[in-house]
N, C-alpha and C positions, 0 to 999 in steps of 0.2 A: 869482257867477252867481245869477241869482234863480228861482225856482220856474219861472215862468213860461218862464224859458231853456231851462231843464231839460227842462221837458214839452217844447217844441217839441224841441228835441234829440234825445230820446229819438226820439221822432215820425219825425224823418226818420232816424235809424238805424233803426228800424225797416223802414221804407219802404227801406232803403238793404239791408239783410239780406233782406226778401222779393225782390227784385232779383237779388240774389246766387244764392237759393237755384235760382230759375227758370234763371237764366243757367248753373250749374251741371248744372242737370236736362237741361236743353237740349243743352247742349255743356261737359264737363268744364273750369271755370278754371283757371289756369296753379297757382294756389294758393291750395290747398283753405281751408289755414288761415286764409285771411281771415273767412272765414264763421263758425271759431270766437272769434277776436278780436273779431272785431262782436260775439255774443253774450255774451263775458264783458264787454263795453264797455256794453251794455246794462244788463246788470246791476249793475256799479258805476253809472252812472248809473242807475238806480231806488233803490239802498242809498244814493246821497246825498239823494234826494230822497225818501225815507222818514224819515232823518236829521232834514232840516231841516225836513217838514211832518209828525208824527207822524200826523196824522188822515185824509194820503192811501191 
């Protein structure tokens, strides 16, 4: 996966977690813990892509 994949990736989990959080706010999700699996998913993806791009 190239840098480039990565950012976009990240990007729409992002986009996909502030979704969650609203929807959550709004009316309780069936399961909460999606909302933390997105987050620590973001997070490995930024620790890969800190990995392979030292200088982002």
């Amino acid at each position: 996966m190239s840098i480039q994949d990565l950012q976009d990736r990240i990007e729409a989990e992002k986009a996909k977690l502030s979704q969650l959080k609203v929807q959550h706010a709004v009316s309780p999700i069936e399961n909460p813990s999606i909302i933390k699996k997105s987050r620590r998913d973001i997070a490995r993806m930024l620790t890969i892509l800190r990995q392979k791009n030292p200088k982002c």
